[in-house]
LOBA-650367 format. One line per field, with one value per residue (C-alpha): residue in one letter; x, y, z. Coordinates in nm, 3 decimals. Example, Ala and Ser with C-alpha at 12.3 -4.5 7.8 and 13.67 -1.06 7.14 Angstrom:
type = A S
x = 1.230 1.367
y = -0.450 -0.106
z = 0.780 0.714
END
This chain:
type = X X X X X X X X X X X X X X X X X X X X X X X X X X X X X X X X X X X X X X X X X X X X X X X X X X X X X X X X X X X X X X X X X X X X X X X X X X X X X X X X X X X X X X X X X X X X X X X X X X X X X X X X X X X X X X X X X X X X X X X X X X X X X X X X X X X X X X X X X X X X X X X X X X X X X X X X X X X X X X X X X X X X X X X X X X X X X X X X X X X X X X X X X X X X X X X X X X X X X X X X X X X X X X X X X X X X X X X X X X X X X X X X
x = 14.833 14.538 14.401 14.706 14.698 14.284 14.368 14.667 14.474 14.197 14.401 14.519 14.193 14.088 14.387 14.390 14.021 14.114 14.359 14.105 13.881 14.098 14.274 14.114 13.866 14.038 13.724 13.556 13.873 13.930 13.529 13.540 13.897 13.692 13.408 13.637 13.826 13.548 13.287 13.280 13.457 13.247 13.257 13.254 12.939 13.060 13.072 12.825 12.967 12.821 12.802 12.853 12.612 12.804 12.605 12.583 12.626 12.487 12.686 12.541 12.706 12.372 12.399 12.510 12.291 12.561 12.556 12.308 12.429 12.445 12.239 12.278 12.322 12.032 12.144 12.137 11.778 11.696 11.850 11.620 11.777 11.871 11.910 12.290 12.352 12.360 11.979 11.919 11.719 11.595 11.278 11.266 11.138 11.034 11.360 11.451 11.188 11.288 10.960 10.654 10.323 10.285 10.120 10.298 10.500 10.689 10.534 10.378 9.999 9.763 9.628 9.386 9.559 9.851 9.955 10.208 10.368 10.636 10.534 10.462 10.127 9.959 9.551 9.333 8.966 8.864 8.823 9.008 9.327 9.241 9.334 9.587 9.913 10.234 10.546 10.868 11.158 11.502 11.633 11.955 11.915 12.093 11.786 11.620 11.278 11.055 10.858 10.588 10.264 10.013 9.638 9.422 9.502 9.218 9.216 9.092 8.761 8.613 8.504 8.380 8.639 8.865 9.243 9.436 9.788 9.947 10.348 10.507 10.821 11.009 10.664 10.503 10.256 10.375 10.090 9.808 9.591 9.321 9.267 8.956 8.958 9.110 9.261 9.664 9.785 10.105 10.301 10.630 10.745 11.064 11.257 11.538 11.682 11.473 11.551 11.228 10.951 10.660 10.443 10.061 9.825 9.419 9.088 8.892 8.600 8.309 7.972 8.167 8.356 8.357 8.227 8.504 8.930 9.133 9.485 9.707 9.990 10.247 10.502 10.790 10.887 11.185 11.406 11.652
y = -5.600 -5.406 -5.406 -5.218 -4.984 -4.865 -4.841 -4.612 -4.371 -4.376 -4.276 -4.001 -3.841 -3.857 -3.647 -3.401 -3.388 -3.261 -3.038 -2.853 -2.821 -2.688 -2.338 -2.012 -1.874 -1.626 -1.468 -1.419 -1.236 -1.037 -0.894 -0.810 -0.623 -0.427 -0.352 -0.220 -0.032 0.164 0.198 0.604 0.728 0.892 1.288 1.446 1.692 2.065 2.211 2.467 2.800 2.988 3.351 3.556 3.827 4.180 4.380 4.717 4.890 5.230 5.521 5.737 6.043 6.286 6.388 6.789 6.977 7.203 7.592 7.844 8.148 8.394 8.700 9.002 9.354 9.559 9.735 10.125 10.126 9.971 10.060 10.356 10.674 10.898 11.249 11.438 11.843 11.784 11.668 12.084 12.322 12.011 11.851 11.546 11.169 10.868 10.736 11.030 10.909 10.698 10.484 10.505 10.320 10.052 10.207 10.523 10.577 10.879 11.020 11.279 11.442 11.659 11.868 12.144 12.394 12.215 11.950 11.649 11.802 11.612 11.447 11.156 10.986 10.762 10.648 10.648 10.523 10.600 10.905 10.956 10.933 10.619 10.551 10.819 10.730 10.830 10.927 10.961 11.144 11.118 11.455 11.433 11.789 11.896 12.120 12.471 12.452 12.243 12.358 12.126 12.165 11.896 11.865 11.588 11.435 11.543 11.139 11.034 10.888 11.109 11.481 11.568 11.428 11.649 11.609 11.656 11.672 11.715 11.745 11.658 11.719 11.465 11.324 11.665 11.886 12.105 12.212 12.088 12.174 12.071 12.106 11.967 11.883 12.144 12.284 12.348 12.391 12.483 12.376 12.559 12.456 12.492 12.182 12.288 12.078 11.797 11.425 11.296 11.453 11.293 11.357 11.218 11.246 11.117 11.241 11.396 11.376 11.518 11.475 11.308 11.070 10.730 10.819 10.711 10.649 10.997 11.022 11.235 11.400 11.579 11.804 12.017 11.869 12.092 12.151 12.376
z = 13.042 12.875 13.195 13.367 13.102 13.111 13.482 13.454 13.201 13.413 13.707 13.467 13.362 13.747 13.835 13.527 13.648 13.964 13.892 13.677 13.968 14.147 13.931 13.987 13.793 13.590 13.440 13.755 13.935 13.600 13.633 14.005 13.944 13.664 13.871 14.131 13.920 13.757 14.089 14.116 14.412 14.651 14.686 15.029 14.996 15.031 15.369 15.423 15.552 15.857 15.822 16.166 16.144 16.246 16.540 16.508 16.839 16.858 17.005 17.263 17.104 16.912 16.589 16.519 16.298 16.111 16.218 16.021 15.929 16.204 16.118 15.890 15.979 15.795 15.498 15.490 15.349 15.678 15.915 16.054 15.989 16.279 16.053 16.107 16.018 15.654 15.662 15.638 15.413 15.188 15.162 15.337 15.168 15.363 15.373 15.615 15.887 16.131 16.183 15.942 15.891 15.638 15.324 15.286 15.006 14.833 14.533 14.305 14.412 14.307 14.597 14.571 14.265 14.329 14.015 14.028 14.413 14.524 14.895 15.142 15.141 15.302 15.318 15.651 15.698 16.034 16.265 16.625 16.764 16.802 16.450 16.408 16.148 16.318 16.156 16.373 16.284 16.502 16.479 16.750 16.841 16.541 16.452 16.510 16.342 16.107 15.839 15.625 15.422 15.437 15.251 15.075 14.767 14.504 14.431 14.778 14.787 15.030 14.984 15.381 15.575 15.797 15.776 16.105 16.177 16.500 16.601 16.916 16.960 17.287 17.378 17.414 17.215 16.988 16.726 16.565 16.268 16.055 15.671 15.439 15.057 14.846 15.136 15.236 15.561 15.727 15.999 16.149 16.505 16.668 16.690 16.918 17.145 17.022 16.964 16.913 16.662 16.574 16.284 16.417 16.102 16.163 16.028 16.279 16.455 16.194 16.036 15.697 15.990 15.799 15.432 15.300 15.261 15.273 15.089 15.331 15.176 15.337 15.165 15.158 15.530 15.544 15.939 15.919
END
């Protein structure tokens, strides 16, 4: 009887045995699910974006450099001045000659006994025609005669030149004479039916030729 009964509690343990071989392992499954649960999820790395580069494409069309400014009349003072019927009986300045050398100038002079003579001068340093100054008046044939006095300013640096001035009047001889230091001389032509006039002023040919400048002054250049 004792015997059935170690037998039957054997056969017991050997199955309680088994069935403990046999149940899951709880643990295990509970520390993979963890694992799993708490790996990091992969992130897809960011897509890099292409840029299309724009190409300029050049026109054939030139560039246009804006307008300048279209020229200017001249004012009256010069604009050369072509002398009307009113231009009578008073003394002329420069700003009554229609073309003039560079140099001359309106003024005051003293010439020979003459002091502070209102005029038009103007400096030469060389003898001839060759180097003559020529002053050009524009008279329109509105004029019967011209009248002027002409000598050497007392300032000029040379004492033994020769003044000369000569007038033609439309391209052709008129007169001509000559004056030294200290000297006046006169002029009076007739100026009818003349357009052109021309005032030719020079030192002439003599033995103080080139000993030094010469301030020509004309004055009281009066048509009428």
């Amino acid at each position: 009887m004792k015997l059935r009964i170690l037998a039957t509690v054997l056969v017991l343990g050997l199955a309680a045995t088994g069935c403990g071989d046999d149940s899951p392992n709880t643990g295990a499954v509970a520390a993979q699910t963890s694992t799993q649960a708490t790996a990091p999820t992969p992130t897809e790395s960011p897509t890099a974006t292409e840029t299309t580069p724009t190409e300029t494409i050049p026109t054939d069309t030139p560039s246009i450099d804006p307008p300048t400014d279209a020229p200017t009349e001249p004012t009256d003072s010069e604009t050369p001045a072509v002398l009307p019927p009113d231009a009578k009986n008073r003394p002329l300045t420069l700003s009554s000659i229609f073309k003039y050398p560079d140099g001359w100038r309106d003024g005051r002079y003293d010439v020979a006994d003459r002091k502070q003579a209102t005029g038009i001068g103007g400096e030469l340093d060389s003898c001839g025609d060759n180097w003559a100054q020529v002053l050009e008046l524009r008279l329109a044939n509105n004029f019967n005669k011209l009248k002027l006095e002409f000598g050497q300013s007392n300032s000029s640096e040379s004492s033994d030149q020769v003044l000369q001035v000569r007038i033609d009047t439309n391209g052709k001889y008129a007169d001509q004479k000559t004056v030294p230091l200290n000297k006046i001389a006169t002029l009076d032509v007739s100026v009818s039916n003349v357009n052109a006039l021309k005032v030719i002023v020079s030192l002439a040919q003599s033995d103080g030729c080139q000993s030094g400048r010469v301030e020509a002054v004309l004055m009281n250049m009066v048509l009428s």
